[in-house]
SEKOLSE-773293 format. One record per residue: z, y, x of N, C-alpha, C, CB in turn; residue in one letter. Coordinates in steps of 0.001 Angstrom, whole numbers, plus 500000, padded with zeros to 6 digits. Glycine has a CB too. Layout:
BEGIN
ZYXZYXZYXZYXa;...
end
This chain:
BEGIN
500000498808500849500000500000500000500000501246500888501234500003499038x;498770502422500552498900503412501742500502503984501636497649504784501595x;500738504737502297501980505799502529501599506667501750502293506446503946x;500310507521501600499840508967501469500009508883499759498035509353502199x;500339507756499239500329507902497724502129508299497300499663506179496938x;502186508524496063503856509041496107504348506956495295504348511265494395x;505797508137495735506308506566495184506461506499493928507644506035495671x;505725507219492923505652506705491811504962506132491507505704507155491163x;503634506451492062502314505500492163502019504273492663501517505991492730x;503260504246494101503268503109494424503855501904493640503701503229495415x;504858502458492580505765501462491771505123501168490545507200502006491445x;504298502270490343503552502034488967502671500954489417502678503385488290x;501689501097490366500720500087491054501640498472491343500150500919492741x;502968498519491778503860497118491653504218496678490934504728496908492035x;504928497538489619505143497003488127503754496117487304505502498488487180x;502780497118487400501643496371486847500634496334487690501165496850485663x;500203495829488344499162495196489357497829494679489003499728494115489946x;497441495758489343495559495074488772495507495916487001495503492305488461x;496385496238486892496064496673485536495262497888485331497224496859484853x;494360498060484500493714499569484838494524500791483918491859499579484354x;494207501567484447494695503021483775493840503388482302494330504401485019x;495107503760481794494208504592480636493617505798480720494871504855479588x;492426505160480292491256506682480513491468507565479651489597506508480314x;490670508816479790490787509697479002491941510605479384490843509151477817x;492765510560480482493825511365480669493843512343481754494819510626480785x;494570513165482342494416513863483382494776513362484460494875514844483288x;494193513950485457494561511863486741496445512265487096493019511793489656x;496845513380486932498594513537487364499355512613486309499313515393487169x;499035512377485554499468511356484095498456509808484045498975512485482301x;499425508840484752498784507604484939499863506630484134498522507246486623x;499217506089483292499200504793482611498803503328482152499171505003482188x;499681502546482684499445501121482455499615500176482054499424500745482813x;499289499194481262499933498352480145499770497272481031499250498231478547x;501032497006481276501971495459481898502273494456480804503691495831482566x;502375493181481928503352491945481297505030492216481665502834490269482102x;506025492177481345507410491933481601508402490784481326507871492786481109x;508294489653481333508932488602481047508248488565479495510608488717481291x;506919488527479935506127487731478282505905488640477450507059486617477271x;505908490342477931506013490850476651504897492255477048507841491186476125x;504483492854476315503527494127476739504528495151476805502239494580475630x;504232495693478409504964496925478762504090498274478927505692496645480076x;504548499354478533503341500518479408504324501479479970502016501555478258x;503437501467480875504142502147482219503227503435482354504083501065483800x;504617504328482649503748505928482770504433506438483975503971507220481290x;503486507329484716504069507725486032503434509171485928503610506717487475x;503692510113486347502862511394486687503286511258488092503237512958485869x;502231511336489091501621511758490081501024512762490504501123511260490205x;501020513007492012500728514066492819499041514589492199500846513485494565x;498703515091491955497200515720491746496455516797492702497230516421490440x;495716516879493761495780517603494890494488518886493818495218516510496703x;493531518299492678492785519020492387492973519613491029491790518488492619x;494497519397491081494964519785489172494378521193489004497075519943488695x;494323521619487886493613522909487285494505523468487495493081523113485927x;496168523477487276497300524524487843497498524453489055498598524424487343x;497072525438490048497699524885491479499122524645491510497475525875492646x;500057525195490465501713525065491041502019523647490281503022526595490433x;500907522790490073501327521349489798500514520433490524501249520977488343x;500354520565491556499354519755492469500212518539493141498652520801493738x;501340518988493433502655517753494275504066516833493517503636518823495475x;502989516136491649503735515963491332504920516330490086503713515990492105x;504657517668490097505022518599488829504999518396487516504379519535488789x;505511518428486617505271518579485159505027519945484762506392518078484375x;503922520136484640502845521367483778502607521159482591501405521552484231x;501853522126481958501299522561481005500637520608480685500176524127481436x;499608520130481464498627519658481556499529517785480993497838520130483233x;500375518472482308501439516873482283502260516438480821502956517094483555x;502764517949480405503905517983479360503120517117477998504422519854478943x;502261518448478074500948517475476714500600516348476864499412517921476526x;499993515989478024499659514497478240500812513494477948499225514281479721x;502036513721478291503109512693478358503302512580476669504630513232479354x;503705513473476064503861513402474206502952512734474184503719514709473065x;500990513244473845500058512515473363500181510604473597498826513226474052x;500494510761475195500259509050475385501873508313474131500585508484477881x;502876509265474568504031508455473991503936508650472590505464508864474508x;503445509299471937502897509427470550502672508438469724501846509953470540x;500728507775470230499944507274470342500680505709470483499162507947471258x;501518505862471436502492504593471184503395504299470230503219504439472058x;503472505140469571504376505142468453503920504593467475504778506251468058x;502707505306466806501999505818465989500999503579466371501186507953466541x;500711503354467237500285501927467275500538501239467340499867501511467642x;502513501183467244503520499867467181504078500239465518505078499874468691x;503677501525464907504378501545463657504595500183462620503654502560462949x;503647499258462661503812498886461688504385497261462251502552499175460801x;504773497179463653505351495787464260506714495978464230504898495385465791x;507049494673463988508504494515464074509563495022465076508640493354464107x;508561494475466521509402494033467939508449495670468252508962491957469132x;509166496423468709508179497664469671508274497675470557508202498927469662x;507003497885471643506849497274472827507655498425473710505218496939473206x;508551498040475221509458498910475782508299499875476608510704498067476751x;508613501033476232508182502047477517509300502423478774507795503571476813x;508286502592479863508521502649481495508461503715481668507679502024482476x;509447504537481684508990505879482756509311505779484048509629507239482443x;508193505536484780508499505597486364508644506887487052507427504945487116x;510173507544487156509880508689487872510288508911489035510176509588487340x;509202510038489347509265510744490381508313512267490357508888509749491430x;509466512726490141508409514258489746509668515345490463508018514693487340x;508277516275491397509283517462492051510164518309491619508756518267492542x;509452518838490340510072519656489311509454520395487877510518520611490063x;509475520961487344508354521440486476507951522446487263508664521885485013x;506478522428486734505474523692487451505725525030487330504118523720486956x;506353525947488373506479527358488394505358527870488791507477527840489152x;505417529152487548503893529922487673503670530915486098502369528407487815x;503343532261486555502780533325485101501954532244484407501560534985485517x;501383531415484637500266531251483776500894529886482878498694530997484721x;501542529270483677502659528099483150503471528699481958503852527636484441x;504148529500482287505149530549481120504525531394480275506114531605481789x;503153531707480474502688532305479509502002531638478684502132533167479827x;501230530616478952500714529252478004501933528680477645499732528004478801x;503068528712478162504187527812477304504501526477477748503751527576475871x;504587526560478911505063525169479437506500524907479058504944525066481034x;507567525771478051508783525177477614508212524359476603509925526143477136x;507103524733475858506394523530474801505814522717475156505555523789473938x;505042522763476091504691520953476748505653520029476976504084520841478202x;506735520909477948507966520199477670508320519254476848508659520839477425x;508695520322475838509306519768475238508939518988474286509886520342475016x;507513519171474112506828518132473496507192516657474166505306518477473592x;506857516456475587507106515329476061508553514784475979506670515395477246x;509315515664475800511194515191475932511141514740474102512829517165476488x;510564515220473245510793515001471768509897513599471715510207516412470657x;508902513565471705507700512073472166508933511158472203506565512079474122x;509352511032473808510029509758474062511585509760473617509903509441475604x;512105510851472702513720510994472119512622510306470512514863513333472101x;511411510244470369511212509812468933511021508567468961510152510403468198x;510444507832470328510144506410470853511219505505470508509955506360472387x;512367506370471428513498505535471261514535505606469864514267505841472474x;514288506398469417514813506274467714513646505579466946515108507971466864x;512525505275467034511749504555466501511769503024466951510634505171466656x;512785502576467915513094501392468117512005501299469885512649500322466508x;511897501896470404511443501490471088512039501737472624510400501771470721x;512151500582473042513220500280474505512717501394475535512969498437475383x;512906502643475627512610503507476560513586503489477846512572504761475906x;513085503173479080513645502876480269513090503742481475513455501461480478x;513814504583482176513799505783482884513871504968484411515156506949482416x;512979504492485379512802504141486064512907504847487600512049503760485571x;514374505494488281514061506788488714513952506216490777515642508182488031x;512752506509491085512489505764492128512153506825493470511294504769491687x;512152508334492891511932509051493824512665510573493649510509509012493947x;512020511526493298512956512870493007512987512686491109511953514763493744x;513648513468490838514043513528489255514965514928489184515058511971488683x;513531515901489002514381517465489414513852518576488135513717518260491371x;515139518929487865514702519935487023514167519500485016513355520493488054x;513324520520484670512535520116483459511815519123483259511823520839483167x;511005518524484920510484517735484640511299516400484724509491517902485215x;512582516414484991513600515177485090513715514849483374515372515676485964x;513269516196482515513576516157480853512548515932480063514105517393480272x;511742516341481013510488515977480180509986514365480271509245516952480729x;510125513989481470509858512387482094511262511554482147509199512447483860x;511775510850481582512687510245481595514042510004481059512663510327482241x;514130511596480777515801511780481081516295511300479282516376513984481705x;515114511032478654515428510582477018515597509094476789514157511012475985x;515942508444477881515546507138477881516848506241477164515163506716479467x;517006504900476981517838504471476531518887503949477828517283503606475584x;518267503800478799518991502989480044518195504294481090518390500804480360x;518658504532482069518447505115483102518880503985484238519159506456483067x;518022503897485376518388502823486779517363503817487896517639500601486541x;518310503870488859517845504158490382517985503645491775518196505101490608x;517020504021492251517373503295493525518281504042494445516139502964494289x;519212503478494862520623503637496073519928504050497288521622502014496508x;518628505315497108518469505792498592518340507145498822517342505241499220x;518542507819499941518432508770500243516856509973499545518625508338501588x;515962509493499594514961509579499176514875509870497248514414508367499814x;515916509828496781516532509217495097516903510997495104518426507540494907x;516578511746494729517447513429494299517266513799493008516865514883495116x;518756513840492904518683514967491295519369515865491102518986514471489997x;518245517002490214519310517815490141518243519040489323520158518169491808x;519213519936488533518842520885487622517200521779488526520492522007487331x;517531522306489955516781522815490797516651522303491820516981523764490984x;515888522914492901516102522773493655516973523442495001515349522546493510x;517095522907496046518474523602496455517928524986497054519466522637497696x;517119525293497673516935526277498200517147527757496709515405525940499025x;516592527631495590516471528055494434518470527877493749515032526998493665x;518722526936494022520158527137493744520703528028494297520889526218493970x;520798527763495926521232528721496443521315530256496542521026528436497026x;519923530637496031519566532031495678520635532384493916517428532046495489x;520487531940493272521472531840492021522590531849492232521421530842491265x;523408531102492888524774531219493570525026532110494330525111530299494240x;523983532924495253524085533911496045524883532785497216524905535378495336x;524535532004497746525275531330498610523860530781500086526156529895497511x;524525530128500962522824529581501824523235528076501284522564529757504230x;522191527787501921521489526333501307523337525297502244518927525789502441x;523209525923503201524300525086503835526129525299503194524165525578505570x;526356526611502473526942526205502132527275526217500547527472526443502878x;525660525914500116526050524842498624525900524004499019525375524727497278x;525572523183499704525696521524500252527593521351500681524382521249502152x;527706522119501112529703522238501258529881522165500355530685523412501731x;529737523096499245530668523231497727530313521827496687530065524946496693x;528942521719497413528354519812496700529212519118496523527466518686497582x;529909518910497763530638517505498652532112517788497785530820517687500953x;532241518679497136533795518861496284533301518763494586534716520802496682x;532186518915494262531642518787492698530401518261492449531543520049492020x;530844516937492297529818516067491734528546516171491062530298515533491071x;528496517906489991527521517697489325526451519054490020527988517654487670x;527130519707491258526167520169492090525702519825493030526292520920492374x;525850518551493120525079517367494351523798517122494156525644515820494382x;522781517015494964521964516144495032521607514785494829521851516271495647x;522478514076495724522713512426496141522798511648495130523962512069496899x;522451510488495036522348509622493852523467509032493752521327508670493834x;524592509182494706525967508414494884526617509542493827526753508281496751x;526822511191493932526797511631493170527195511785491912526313511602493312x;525424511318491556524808511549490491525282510611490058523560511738490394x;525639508957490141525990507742489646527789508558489103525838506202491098x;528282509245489493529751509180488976529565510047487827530990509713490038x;528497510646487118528688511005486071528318510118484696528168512066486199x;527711508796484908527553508062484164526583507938483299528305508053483807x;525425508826483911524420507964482971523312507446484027523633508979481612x;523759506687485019523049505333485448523503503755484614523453505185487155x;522837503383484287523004502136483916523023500681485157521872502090482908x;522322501107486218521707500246487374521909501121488761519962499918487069x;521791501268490054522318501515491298521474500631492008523816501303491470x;520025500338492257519419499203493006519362499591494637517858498900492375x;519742498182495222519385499004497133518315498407497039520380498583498906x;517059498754497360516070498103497358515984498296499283514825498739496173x;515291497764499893515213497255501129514236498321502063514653495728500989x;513248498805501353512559500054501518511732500041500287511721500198502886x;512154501538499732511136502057498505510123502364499108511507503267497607x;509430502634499761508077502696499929507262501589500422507875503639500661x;507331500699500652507165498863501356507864498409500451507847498265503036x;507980498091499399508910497274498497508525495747498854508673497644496781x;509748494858499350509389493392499731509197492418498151510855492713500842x;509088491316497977508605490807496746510154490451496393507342489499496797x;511634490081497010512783490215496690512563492035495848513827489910498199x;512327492668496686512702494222496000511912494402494304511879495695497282x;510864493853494516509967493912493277510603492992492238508414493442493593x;510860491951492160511800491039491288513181491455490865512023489826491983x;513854491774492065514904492563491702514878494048490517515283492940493057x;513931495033490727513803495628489757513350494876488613513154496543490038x;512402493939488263511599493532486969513141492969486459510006492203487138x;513753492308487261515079491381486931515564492426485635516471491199488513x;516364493622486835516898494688486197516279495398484482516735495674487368x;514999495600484854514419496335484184514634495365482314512794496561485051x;514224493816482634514674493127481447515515492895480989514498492399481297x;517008493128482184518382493294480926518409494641480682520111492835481418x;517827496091481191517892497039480294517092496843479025517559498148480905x;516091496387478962515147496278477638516246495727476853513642495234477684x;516585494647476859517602493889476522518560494401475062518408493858477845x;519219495228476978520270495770476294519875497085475357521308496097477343x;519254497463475646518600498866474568518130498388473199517064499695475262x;517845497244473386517452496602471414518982496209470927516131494581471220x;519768495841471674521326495392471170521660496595471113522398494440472094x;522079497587471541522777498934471532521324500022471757524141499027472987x;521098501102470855519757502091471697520210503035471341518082502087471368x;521592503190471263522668504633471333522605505299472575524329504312471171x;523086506041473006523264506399474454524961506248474819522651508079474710x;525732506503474003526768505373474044527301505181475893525856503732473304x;526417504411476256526810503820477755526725505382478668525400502355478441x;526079506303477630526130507488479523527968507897479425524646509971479393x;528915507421478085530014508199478630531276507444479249530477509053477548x;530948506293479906532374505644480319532267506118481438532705504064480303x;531826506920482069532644507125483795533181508298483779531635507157485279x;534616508213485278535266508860485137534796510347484996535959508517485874x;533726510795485434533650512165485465532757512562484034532939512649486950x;532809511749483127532415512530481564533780512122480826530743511781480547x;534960512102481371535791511840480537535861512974479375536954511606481251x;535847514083479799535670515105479257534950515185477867535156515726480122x;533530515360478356532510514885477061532796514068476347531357514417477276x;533840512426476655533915511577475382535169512127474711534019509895475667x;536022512898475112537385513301474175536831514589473427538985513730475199x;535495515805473822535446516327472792534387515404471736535115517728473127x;533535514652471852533184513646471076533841513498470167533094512672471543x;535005512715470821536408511979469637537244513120469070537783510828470562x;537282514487470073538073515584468603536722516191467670539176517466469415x;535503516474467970534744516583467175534513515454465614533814516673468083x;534441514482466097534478513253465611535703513068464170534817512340466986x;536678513361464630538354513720464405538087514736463192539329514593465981x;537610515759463630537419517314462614536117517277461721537184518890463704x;535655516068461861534359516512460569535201515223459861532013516293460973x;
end
């Protein structure tokens, strides 16, 4: 597998292998309908685009271009399992830099592509369908909301290479009025201004923590190991497709007691 491709492409290309893409789309929005332990999967990745029509979405980004594309495909999936019993699980494989900054982004309305794509897959998974957030590379910003972050199970890989977070840090830092070095200090004391996926795991909505051996060379142990994973989240998302599981860790204790006094007062 070259290097020069991102690792979403590379995982999308390992999940389903040989499978072709659905045409008709913009090439940063790639989709593929897999097998998963016997069952039809489709797998969506947005990728790097070096000749996208927005230049500030060329490395990966969720744009204008991406936001629309991601609703239409997850739509379309909706709208062609309506009338089956079993609905087939969607894959979001991510890895996206951030959403696309740019006048022309905000003035066409890229909070509505958005959010088109974050409503799509929040309708997937209330329509019964096993939505699984596959997070294998960065997961930053809008486009962490637009691609994934609606899923029923969230799983990542345990590597350095794994970042999340509202911005990015250089852009944090300007907001905080602080340097990049020391919001990485104030990180290391608050969990939910970290980067790191170690982090990010103590606020509780990972479902999975995978070490894979190298994400970019994935060995055929590393590839099994995710499919493994990936079928007790399906699993578990048809038994429970609450979100439910993002609040048992210690650092949302918070969020589940106003839950339970909200809960309490209606």
């Amino acid at each position: 597998m070259s290097s020069s491709i991102s690792r979403g492409e590379l995982w999308l290309e390992k999940l389903a292998p040989d499978a072709q893409r659905m045409p008709g789309l913009c090439p940063s929005v790639q989709v593929a309908d897999g097998e998963l332990n016997g069952e039809s999967v489709r797998y969506i990745a947005v990728v790097p685009d070096a000749n996208n029509h927005y230049p500030r979405a060329t490395k990966g980004e969720v744009g204008l271009l991406e936001g629309w594309t991601l609703a239409k495909v997850v739509s379309e999936t909706l709208a062609a399992d309506a009338d089956k019993d079993v609905k087939r699980p969607i894959v979001a494989v991510i890895d996206v830099a951030s959403q696309a900054y740019g006048r022309r982004e905000e003035g066409f309305g890229i909070h509505q592509a958005l959010a088109g794509a974050a409503g799509a897959y929040a309708n997937a998974r209330l329509a019964g369908h096993p939505v699984i957030g596959l997070i294998v590379g960065k997961a930053m910003s809008g486009a962490f909301l637009a691609h994934g972050y609606q899923a029923n199970r969230l799983i990542a890989f345990n590597d350095k290479g794994v970042l999340i977070h509202a911005m990015g840090k250089e852009s944090a830092a300007r907001i905080t009025l602080r340097t990049v070095e020391a919001l990485e200090k104030l990180a290391a004391t608050i969990p939910p201004m970290a980067y790191d996926i170690d982090n990010y795991a103590t606020l509780g909505l990972l479902t999975d923590l995978l070490d894979i051996s190298n994400p970019d060379a994935p060995t055929d142990n590393d590839l099994a190991q995710v499919q493994t994973t990936l079928q007790q989240a399906i699993r578990e998302a048809r038994q429970d497709p609450t979100l439910k599981n993002r609040l048992g860790a210690d650092n949302r204790h918070s969020s589940l007691l106003v839950r339970e006094r909200m809960k309490a007062s209606w």
